[in-house]
C-alpha positions in Angstrom: 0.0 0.0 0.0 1.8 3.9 -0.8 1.5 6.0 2.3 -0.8 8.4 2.4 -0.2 11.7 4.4 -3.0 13.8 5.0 -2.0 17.1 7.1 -1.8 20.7 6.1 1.4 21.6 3.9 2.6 24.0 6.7 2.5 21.2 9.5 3.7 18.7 6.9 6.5 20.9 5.8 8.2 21.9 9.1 7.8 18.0 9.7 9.8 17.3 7.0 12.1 19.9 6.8 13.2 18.7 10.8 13.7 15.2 9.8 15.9 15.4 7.0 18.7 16.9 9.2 17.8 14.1 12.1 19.8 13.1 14.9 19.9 11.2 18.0 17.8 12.3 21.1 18.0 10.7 24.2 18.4 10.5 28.1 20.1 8.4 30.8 18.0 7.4 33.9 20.5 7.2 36.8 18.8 4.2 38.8 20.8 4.9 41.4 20.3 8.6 42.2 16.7 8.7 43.9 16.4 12.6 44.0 13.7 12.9 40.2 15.4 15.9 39.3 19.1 14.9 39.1 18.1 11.4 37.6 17.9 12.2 33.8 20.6 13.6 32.2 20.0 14.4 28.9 22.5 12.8 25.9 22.7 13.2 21.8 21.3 16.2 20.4 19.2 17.8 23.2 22.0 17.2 25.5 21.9 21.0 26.2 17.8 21.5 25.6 15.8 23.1 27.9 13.0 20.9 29.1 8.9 21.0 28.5 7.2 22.9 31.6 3.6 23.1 32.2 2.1 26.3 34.5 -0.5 24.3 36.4 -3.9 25.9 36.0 -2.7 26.7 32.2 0.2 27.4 29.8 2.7 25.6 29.0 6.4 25.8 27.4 7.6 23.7 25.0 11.5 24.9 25.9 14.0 23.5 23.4 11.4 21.0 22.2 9.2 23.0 20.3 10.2 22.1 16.8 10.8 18.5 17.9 8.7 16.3 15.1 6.6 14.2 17.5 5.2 17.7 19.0 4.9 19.2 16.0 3.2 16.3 14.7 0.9 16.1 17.1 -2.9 17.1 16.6 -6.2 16.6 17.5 -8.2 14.7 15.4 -11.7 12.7 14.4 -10.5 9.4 13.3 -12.9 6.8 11.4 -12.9 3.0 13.1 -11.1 1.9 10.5 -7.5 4.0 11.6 -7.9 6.4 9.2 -7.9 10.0 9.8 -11.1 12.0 9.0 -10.7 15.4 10.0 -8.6 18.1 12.7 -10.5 19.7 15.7 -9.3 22.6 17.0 -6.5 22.4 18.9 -7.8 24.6 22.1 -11.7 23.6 21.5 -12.0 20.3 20.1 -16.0 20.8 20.1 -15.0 22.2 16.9 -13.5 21.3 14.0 -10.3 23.1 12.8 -11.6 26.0 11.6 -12.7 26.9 14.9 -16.7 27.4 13.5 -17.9 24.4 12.6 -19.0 21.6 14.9 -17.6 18.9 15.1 -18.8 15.1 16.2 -16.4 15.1 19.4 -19.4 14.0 21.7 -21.4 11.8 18.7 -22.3 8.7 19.9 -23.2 7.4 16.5 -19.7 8.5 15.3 -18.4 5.6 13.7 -14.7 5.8 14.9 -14.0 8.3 17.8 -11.4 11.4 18.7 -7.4 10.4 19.0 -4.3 12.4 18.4 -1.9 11.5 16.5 1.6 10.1 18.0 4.4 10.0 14.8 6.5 6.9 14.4 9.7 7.4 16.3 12.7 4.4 16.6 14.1 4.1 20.1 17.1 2.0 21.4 17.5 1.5 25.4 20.0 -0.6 27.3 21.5 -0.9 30.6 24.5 0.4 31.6 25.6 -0.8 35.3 22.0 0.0 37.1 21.5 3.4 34.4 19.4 2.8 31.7 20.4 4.6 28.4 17.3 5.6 26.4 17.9 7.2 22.7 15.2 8.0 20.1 15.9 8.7 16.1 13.7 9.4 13.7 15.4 7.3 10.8 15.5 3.8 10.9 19.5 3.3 13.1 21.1 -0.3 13.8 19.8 -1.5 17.7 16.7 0.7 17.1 13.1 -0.4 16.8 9.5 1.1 16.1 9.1 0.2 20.2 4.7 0.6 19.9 4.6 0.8 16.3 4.3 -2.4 15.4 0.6 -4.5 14.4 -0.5 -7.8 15.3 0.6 -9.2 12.3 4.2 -7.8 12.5 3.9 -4.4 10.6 5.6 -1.5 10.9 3.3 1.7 11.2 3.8 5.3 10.5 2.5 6.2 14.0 -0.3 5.4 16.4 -4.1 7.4 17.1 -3.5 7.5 20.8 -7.2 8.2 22.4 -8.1 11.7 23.7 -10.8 10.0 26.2 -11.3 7.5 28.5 -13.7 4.4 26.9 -17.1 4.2 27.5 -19.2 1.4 26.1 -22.4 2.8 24.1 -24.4 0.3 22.9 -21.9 -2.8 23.4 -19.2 -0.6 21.7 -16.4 0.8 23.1 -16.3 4.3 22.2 -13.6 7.3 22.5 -15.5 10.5 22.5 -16.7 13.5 25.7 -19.5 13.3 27.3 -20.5 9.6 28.6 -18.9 8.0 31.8 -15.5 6.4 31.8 -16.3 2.8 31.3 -16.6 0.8 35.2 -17.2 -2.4 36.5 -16.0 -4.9 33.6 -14.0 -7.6 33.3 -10.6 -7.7 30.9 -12.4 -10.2 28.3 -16.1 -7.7 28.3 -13.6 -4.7 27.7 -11.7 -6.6 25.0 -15.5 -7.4 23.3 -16.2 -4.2 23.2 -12.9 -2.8 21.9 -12.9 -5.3 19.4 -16.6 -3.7 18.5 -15.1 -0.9 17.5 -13.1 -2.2 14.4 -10.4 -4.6 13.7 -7.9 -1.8 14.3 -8.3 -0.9 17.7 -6.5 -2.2 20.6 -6.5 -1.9 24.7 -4.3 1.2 25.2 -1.0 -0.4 27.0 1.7 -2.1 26.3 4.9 -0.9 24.1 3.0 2.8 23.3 2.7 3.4 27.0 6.0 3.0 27.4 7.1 4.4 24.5 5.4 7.7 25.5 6.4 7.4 28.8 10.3 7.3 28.0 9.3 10.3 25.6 7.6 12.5 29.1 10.3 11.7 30.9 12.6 12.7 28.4 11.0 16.3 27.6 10.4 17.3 31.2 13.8 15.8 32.3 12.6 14.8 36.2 11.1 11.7 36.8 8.4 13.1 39.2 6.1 13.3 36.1 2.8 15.2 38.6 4.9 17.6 39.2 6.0 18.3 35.6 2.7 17.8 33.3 0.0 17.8 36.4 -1.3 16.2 39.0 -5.1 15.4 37.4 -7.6 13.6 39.4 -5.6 11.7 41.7 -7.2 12.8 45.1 -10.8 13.0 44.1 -12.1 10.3 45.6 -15.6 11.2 47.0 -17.6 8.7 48.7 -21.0 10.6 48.4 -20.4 10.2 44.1 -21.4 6.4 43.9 -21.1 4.6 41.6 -17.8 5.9 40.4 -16.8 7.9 43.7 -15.3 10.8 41.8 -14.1 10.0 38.8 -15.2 12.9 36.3 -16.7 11.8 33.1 -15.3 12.8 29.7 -15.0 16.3 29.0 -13.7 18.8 26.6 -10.4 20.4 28.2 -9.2 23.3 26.8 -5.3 24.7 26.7 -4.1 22.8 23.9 -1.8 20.0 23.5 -0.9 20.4 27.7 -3.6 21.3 30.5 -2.2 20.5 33.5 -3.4 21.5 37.7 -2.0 21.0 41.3 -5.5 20.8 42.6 -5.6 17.0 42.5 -9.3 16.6 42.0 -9.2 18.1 38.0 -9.1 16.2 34.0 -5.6 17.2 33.1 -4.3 16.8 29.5 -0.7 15.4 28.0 -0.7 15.7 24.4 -4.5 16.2 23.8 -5.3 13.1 25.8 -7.0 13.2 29.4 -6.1 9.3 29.8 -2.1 10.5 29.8 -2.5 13.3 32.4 -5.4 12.5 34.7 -5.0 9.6 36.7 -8.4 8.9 37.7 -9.0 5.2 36.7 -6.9 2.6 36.5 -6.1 2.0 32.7 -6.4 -2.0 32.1 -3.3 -3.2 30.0 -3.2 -6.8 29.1 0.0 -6.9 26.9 1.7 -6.4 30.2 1.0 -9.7 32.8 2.8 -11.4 35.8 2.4 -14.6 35.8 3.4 -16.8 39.3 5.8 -13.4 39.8 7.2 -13.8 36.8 6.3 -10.4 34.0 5.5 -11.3 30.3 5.0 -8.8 27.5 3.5 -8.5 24.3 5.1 -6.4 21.6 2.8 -6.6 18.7 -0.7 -6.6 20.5 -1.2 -10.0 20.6 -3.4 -10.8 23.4 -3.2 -13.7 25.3 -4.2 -13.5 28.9 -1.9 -16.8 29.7 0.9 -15.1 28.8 2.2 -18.6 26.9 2.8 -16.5 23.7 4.1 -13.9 25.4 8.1 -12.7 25.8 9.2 -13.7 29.2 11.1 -10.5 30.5 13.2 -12.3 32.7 11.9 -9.8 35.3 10.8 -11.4 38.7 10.1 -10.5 42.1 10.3 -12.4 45.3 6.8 -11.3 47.4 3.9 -10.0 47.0 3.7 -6.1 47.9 1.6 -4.0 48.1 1.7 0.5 47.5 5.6 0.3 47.3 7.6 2.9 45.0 10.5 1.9 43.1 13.4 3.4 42.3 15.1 0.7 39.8 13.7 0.3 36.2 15.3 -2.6 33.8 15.0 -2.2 30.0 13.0 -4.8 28.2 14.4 -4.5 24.5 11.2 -3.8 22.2 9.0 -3.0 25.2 9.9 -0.8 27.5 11.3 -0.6 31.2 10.4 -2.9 34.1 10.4 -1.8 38.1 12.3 -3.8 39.8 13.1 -5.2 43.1 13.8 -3.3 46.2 11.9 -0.4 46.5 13.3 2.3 47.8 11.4 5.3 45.9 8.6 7.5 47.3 5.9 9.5 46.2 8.8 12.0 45.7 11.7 10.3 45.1 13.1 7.6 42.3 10.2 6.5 40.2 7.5 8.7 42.3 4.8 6.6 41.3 3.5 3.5 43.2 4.0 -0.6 42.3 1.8 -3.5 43.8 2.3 -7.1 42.7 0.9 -10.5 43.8 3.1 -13.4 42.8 0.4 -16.0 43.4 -1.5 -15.7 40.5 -1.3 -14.1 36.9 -2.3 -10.4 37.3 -3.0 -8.8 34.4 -1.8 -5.2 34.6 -3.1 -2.0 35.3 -1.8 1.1 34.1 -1.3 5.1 36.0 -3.5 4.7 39.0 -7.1 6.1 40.3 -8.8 9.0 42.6 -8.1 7.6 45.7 -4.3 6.5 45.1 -3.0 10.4 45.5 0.9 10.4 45.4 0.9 6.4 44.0 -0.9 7.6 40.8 1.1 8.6 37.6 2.9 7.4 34.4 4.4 4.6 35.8 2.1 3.4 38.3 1.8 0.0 37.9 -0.7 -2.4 39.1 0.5 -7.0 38.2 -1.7 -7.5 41.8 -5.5 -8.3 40.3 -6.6 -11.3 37.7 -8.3 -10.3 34.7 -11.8 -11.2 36.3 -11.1 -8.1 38.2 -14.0 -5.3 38.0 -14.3 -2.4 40.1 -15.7 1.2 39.5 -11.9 2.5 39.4 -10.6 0.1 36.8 -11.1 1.2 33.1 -10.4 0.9 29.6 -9.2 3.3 26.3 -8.7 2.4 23.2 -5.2 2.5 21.0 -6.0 2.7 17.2 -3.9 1.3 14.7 -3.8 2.5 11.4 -3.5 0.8 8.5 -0.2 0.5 7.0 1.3 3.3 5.2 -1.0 5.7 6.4 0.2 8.7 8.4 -1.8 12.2 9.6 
């Protein structure tokens, strides 16, 4: 199939015009130093960048990264179920379309696809070092690097990924990524998956090698692990007992601000790169490429699913007990995937990772991803959940959907 590009020439133009002078971009996580702002130092060609800051309550600057492709790359948009792109919104008001008049279908439950931004292809490399792990991204194909989230069931290499700007919510048996509807509660991995798979043969659970991916990319822009305190601190204390069913959890809403919205309030939908599932914290996010089976974490690459975990990679990655709201400080490339917490602990809701780790080593746990409303400090990129089965159903466990598009085609 010939790739198919559809963005405006201006967007498309700066794009390209960065990426034919390409070069290496990268960090190094010092495992070892727990303090969030002293553990990334920055490598390659932003070894001198200043970093992305985000004014909680509104604003944000892009520092050194502004012309970076990824963020230039990165719009709103309404994409069709079938992964291909339909049409922008605006980039501050996505209840219209791009030119800022016209409405648009962001809250359409009889949309047939749903709203996603668009994350560009990017290679990445990592490997270990002592206890450091070395983390480099190039646009251009490079030996060692790999399209880490990029890559179909059926072993394709895509141009980039429609990474969703909501929280699911299942209308009508489908699972659907638009504003206004509650986040999706209460359901078990395999009636998620049913209702993803509803949606079209392209869509996938959001988790896996893309969460990573993006991760390494947030930690790599903001240069401090203590990601809150960088890009916002969402919904992450707004745990109300009065607000049964969900106890707090806000439904899907237009934010405004742009490609960043974030807040210190702790009870607020915050945004990282037009999405409110990156930046709000308010449900944990089910991801069954990622399981730990008997204590033992197994991965899929490619968006295979198999909650056994036989056809999965086997990390290598173990732990010795079951624990329960520790914080690492220790994370352990998996080539092609992404990085692993390890064993001890010795992090806190401030220090090393900053974001909270449960596992149970008596069962396989199917993970779950950034935390909920009553988690507070544990919530956050890496938050990371291999403690429930995938029978597991509970008003703060959710759901979003990651949509592939077909090969060759790019926004």
């Amino acid at each position: 199939m010939s790739k198919t590009f559809i963005a405006d020439k201006e967007t498309l133009d700066k794009v390209y015009s960065i990426l034919a002078s390409d070069e290496v971009y990268g960090f190094i996580e010092h495992n070892a130093i727990l303090a969030p702002g002293q553990r990334i130092e920055y490598i390659g060609a932003n070894k001198n960048f200043r970093p992305i800051t985000v004014t909680k309550g509104g604003g944000y600057s892009l520092g050194d990264w502004a012309d970076f492709p990824v963020l230039v790359a990165n719009k709103p948009w309404m994409v069709r179920s079938d992964g291909t792109p339909d049409y922008r919104l605006k980039e501050d008001n996505y209840n219209y379309k791009e030119d800022g008049t016209t409405a648009s279908d962001v809250a359409n439950t009889s949309y047939d696809g749903g709203a996603f931004s668009w994350l560009m292809k990017i290679y990445k490399q990592e490997y270990m070092v002592g206890t450091d792990r070395v983390v480099k991204f190039s646009f251009r194909k490079r030996d060692g690097f790999e399209a880490v989230g990029f890559i179909d069931p059926s072993g394709k290499e895509l141009e980039g990924a429609w990474i969703p700007m909501f929280y699911g919510a299942i209308i009508d048996g489908t699972m659907k990524c638009i504003s206004g509807n509650q986040p999706d509660y209460n359901k078990t991995t395999e009636a998620q998956k049913t209702a993803i798979d509803k949606f079209g043969s392209r869509a996938r659970f959001f988790g896996g090698p893309i969460v990573e991916t993006i991760t390494d990319l947030l930690l790599m822009w903001g240069k401090d692990c203590n990601l809150e305190s960088v890009y916002g601190y969402g919904n992450h204390s707004g745990y109300d007992s009065s607000l049964a069913p969900t106890y707090g959890v806000k439904q899907n809403a237009v934010i405004g601000g742009g490609q960043f919205y974030g807040t210190s309030d702790g009870k607020s939908l915050n945004k990282i790169l037009h999405s409110i599932v990156l930046g709000s914290w308010q449900q944990w996010l089910r991801d069954p490429y990622t399981l730990c089976v008997s204590g033992r974490v197994k991965v899929s690459k490619d968006y295979n699913y198999d909650l056994t975990g036989a056809t999965y990679e086997d990390t290598g990655i173990s732990y010795p007990a079951t624990v329960s709201a520790v914080y690492p400080h220790e994370y352990r490339t998996v080539p092609g995937f992404g990085a692993i917490p390890t064993f001890p602990y010795k992090g806190s809701s401030a220090t090393g990772g900053c974001d909270g780790f449960w596992v149970n080593v008596g069962i396989t746990a199917v993970a779950l991803r950034f935390g909920t409303c009553t988690a507070g400090g544990l919530c956050g990129s890496r938050a990371l959940a291999l403690y429930n089965p995938a029978s597991y159903a509970d008003w703060s466990v959710t759901a979003a959907i990651l949509l592939q598009p077909p090969v060759g085609v790019a926004a």
